[in-house]
C-alpha beads as a LAMMPS data file, in Angstrom:
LAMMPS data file: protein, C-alpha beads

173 atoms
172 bonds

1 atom types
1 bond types

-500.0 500.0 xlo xhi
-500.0 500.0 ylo yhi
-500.0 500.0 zlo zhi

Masses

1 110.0

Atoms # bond

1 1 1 -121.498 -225.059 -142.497
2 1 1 -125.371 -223.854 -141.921
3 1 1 -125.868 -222.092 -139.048
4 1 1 -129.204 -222.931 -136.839
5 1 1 -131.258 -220.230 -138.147
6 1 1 -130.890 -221.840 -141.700
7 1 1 -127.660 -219.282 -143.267
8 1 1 -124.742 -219.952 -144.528
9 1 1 -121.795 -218.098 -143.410
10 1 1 -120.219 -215.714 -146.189
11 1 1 -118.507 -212.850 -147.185
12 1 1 -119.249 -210.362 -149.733
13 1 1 -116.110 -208.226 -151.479
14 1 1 -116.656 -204.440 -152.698
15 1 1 -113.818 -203.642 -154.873
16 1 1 -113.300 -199.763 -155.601
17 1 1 -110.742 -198.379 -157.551
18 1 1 -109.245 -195.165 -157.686
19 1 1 -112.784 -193.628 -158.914
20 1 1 -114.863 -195.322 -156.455
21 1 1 -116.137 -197.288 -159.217
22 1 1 -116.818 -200.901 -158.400
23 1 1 -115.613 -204.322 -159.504
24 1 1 -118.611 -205.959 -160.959
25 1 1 -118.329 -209.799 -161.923
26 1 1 -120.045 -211.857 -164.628
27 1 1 -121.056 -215.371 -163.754
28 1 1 -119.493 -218.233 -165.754
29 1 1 -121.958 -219.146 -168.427
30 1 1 -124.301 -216.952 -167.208
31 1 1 -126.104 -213.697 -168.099
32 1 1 -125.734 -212.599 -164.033
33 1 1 -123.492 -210.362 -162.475
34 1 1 -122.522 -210.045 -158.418
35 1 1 -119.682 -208.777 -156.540
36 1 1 -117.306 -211.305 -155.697
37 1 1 -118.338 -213.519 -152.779
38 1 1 -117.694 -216.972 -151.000
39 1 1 -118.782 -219.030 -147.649
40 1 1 -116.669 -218.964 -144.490
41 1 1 -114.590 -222.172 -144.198
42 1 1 -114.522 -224.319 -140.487
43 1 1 -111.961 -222.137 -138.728
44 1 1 -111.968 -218.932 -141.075
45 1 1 -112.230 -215.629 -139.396
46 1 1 -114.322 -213.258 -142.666
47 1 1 -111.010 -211.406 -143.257
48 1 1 -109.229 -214.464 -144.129
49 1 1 -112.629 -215.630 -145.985
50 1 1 -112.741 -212.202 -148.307
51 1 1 -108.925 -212.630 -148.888
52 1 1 -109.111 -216.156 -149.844
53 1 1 -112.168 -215.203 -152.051
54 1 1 -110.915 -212.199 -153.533
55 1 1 -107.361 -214.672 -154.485
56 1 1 -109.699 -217.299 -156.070
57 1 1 -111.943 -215.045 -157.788
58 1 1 -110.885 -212.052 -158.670
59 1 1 -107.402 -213.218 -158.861
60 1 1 -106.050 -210.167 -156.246
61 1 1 -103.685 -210.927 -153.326
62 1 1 -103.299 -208.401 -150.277
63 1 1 -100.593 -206.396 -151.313
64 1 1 -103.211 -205.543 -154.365
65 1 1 -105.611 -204.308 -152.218
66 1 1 -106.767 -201.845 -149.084
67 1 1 -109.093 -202.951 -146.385
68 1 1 -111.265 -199.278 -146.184
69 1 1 -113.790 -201.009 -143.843
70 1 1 -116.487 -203.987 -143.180
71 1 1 -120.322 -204.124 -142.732
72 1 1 -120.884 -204.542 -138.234
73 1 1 -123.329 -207.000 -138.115
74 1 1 -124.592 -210.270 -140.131
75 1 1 -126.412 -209.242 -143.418
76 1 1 -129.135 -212.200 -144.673
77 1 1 -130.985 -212.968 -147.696
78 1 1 -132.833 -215.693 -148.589
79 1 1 -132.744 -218.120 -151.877
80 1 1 -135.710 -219.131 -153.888
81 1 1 -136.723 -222.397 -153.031
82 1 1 -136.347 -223.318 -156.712
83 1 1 -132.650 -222.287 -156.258
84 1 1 -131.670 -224.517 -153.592
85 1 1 -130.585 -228.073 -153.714
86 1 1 -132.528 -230.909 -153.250
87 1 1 -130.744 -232.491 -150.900
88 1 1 -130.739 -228.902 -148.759
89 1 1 -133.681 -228.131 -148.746
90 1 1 -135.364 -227.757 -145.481
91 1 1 -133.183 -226.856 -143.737
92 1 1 -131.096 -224.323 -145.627
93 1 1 -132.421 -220.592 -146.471
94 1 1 -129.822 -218.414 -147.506
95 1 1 -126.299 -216.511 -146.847
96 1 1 -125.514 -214.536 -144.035
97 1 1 -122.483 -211.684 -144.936
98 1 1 -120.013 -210.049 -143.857
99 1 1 -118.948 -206.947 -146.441
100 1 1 -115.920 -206.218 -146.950
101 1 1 -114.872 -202.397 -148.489
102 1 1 -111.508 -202.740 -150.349
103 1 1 -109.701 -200.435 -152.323
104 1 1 -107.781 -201.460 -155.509
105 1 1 -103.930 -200.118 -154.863
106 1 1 -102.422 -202.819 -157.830
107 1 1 -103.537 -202.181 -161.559
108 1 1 -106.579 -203.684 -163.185
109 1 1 -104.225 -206.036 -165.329
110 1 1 -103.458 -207.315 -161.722
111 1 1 -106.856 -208.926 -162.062
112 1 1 -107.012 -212.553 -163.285
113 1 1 -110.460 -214.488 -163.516
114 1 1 -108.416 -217.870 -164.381
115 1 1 -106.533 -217.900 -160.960
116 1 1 -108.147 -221.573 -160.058
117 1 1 -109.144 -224.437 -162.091
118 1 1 -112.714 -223.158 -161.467
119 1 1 -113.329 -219.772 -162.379
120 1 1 -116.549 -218.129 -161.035
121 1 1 -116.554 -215.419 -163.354
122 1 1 -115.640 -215.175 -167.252
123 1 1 -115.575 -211.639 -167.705
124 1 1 -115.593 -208.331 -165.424
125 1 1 -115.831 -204.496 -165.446
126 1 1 -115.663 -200.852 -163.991
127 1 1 -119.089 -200.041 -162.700
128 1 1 -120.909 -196.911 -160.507
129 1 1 -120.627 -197.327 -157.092
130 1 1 -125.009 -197.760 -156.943
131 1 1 -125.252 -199.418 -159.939
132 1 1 -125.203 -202.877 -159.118
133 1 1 -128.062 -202.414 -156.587
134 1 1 -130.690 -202.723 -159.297
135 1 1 -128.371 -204.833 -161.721
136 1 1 -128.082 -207.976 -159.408
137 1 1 -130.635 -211.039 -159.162
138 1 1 -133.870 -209.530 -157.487
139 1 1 -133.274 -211.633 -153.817
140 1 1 -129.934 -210.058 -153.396
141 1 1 -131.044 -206.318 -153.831
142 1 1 -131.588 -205.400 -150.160
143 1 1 -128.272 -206.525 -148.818
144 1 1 -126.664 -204.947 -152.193
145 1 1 -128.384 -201.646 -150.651
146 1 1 -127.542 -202.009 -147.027
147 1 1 -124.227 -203.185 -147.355
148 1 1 -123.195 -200.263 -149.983
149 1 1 -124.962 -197.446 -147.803
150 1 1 -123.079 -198.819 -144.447
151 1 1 -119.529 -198.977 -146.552
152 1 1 -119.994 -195.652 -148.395
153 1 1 -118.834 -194.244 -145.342
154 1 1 -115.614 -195.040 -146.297
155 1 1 -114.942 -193.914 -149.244
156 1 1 -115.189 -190.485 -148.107
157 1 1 -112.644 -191.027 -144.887
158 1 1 -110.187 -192.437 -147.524
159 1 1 -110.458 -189.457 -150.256
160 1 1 -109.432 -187.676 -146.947
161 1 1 -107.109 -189.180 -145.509
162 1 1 -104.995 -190.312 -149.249
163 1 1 -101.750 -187.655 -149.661
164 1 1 -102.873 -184.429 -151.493
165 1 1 -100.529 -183.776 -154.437
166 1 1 -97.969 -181.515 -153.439
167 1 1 -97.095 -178.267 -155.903
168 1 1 -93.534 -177.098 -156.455
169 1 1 -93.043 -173.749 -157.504
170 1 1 -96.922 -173.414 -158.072
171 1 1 -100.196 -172.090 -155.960
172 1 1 -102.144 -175.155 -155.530
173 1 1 -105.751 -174.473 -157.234

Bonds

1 1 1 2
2 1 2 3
3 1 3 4
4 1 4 5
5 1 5 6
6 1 6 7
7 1 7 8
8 1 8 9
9 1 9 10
10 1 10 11
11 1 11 12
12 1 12 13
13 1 13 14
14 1 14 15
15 1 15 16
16 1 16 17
17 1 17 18
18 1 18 19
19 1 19 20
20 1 20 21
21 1 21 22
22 1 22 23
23 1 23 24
24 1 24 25
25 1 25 26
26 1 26 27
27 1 27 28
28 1 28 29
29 1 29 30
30 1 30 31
31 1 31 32
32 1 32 33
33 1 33 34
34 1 34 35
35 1 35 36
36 1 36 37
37 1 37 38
38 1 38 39
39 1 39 40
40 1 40 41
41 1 41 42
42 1 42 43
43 1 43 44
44 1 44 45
45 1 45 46
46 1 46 47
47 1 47 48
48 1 48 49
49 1 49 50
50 1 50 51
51 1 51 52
52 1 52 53
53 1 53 54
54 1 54 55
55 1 55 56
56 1 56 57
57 1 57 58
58 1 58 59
59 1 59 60
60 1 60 61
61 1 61 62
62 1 62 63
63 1 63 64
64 1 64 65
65 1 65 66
66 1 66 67
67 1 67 68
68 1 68 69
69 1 69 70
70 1 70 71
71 1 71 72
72 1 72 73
73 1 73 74
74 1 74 75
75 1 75 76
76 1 76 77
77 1 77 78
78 1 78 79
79 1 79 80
80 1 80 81
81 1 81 82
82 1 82 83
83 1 83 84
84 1 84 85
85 1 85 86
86 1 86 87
87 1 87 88
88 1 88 89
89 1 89 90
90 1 90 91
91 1 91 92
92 1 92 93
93 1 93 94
94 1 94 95
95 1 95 96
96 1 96 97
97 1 97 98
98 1 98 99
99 1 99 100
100 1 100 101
101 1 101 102
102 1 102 103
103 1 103 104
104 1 104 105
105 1 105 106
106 1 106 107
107 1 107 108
108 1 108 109
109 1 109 110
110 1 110 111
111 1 111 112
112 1 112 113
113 1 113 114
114 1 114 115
115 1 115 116
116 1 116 117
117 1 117 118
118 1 118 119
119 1 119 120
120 1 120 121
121 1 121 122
122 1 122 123
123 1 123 124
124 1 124 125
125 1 125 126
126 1 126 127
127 1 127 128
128 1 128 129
129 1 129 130
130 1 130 131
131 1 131 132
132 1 132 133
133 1 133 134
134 1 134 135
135 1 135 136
136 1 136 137
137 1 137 138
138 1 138 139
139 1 139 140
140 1 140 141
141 1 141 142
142 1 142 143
143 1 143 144
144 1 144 145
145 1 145 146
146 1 146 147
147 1 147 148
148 1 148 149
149 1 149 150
150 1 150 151
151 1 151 152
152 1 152 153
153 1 153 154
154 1 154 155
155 1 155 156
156 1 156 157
157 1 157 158
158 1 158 159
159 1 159 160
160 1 160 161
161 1 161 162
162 1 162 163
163 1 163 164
164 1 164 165
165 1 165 166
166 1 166 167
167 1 167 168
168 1 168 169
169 1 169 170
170 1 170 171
171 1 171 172
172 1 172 173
């Protein structure tokens, strides 16, 4: 599904965990790495997109996971030509995304790569929050920047809103 404008519908999945560290995938046979994302099938609303993603990526279903927030508006980039099939071409020029903020409430051996018969990553890791920005393929920078700086946001209304540990018998520091 191509919209008229030439992008594909898709969401993009920022996985925190309790460190605001970020969930940072490594392509299948590949020396890239991306934050788990997927198109928008006929009839999908993004939330049920990022949550079917996030199952057949990342290998995480809801209960593993905290919706913190999402990006407003559309976020594009465009592929390389050379990147694009043949058969596309002309009339295809990139993703538009919806971001999705999530917090990791399950355990990191919660995480399974081999969920499907078609794995899109073979290995993962723990990474700074602004890391990826300048880690990921050169055409996906800006929307890695845009879409981290409009979900940061969140991070901070969740440190403050998650239960302060409560001290028995002790001045809290």
């Amino acid at each position: 599904m191509i919209d008229k404008d030439g992008y594909r519908p898709n969401v993009g999945i920022v996985l925190c965990n309790a460190r605001n560290q970020v969930f940072w995938g490594k392509r299948v046979r590949q020396d890239s790495w991306q934050f788990p994302q997927g198109g928008i099938k006929h009839g999908e609303t993004p939330e049920l997109a990022m949550f079917r993603e996030l199952r057949e990526e990342v290998g995480l279903r809801p209960e593993h996971v905290r919706i913190l927030g999402r990006t407003r508006e559309w976020m594009r980039y465009d592929v390389p030509r050379e990147w694009v099939r043949r058969e596309w071409r002309g009339h295809y020029r990139g993703q538009k995304q919806i971001w999705f903020l999530l917090r990791l409430i399950g355990r990191d051996i919660d995480v399974s790569l081999r969920a499907t018969e078609h794995p899109e990553f073979d290995a993962w890791r723990w990474n700074e929050y602004w890391d990826p920005v300048q880690a990921v393929v050169e055409f996906k920078q800006e929307v890695y920047r845009l879409a981290l700086a409009e979900l940061e946001h969140f991070l901070q209304i969740d440190r403050h809103e998650r239960p302060r540990p409560r001290h028995y018998g002790m001045k809290a520091l």
